[in-house]
N, C-alpha and C positions, 0 to 999 in steps of 0.2 A: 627086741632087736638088740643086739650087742654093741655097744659103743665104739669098737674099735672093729668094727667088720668095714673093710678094703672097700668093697664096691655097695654105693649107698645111691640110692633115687636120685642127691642131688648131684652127685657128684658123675653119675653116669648121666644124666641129661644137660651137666656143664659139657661133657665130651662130646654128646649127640650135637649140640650147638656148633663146638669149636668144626665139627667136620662138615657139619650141613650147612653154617656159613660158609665155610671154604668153597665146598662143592656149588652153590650159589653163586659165588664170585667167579671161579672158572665157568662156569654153566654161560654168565654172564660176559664173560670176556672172549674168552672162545668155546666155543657149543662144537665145534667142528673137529676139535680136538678132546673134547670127552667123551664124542661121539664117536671117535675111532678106540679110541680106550676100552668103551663099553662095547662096543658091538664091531666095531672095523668096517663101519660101515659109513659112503660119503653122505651127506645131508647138503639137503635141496636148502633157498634160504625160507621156504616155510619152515623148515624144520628147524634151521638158524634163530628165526624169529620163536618161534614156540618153544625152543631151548633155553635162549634168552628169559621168556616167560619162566620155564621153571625155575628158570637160575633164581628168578628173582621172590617165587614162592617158598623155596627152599632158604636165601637170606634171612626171609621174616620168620618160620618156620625153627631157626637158627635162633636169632632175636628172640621172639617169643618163649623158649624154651633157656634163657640165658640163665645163671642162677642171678637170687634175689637175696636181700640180707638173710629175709626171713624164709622158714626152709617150706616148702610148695608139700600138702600132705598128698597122698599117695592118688588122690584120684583128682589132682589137679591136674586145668585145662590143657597144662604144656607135657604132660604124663601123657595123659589119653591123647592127643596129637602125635606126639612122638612116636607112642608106642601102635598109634592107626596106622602110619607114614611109615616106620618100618617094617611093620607086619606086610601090609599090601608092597610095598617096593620089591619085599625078597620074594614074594609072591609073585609079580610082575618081570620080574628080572630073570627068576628060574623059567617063567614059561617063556622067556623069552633066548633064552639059552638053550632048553630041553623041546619047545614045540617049533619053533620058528627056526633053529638051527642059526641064532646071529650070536657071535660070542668074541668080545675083545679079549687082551691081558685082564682087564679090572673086571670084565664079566662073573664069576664065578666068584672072586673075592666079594665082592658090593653085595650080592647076595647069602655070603656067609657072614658077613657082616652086619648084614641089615636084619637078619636072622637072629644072628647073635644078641644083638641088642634088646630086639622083641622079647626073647627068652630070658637076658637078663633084667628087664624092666620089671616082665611080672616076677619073677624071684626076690627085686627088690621091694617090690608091693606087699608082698607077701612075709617080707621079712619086718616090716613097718607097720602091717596089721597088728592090732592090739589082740593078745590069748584071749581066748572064749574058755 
């Protein structure tokens, strides 16, 4: 791996944090309002309450993935999480844009996003593997 390569394991899962805490904190303050973002659609307060919930999965998720002095080798816990959580979400999001027909402004971004990440994760994995 080259020393001066831009996008690196830690430094793309410092970013994955800064936005999944974010998205955690709104989740958790208002759910009703990132639920019309993502889908335009109203939520009952089960849905408020379970929102809630993810907000607060996505915090630790956040957390957990935060950098550390020392740098997390490629198939550490906050890697495979990250890259589980955005693999299934853009998964999740696209069938829920393409089969269910619900789709905010942020619909279609969150899933090229959360895309994108997965695909840069493993590219950074791969670039952090040691030559055979």
């Amino acid at each position: 791996m080259s020393e001066t390569a831009f996008i690196t394991s830690p430094r793309l899962l410092a970013v994955c944090a800064v936005v999944e805490i974010s998205t955690g904190i709104a989740l958790m303050v208002a759910p009703e309002m990132v639920a019309a973002l993502l889908v335009r659609a109203q939520i009952t307060e089960l849905a408020a309450l379970l929102g809630r919930c993810m907000g607060i999965a996505l915090l630790a998720l956040g957390l957990a993935c935060w950098p550390q002095r020392q740098v997390a080798p490629p198939g550490s816990a906050a890697f495979r999480a990250m890259f589980t959580y955005s693999t299934l979400i853009a998964l999740f999001l696209g069938y829920v844009g393409a089969v269910a027909h619900l789709g905010g402004p942020l619909l279609w971004p969150a899933v090229g996003l959360h895309g994108a990440v997965a695909l840069l994760l493993v590219w950074t994995r791969r670039e952090q593997l040691p030559d055979t």
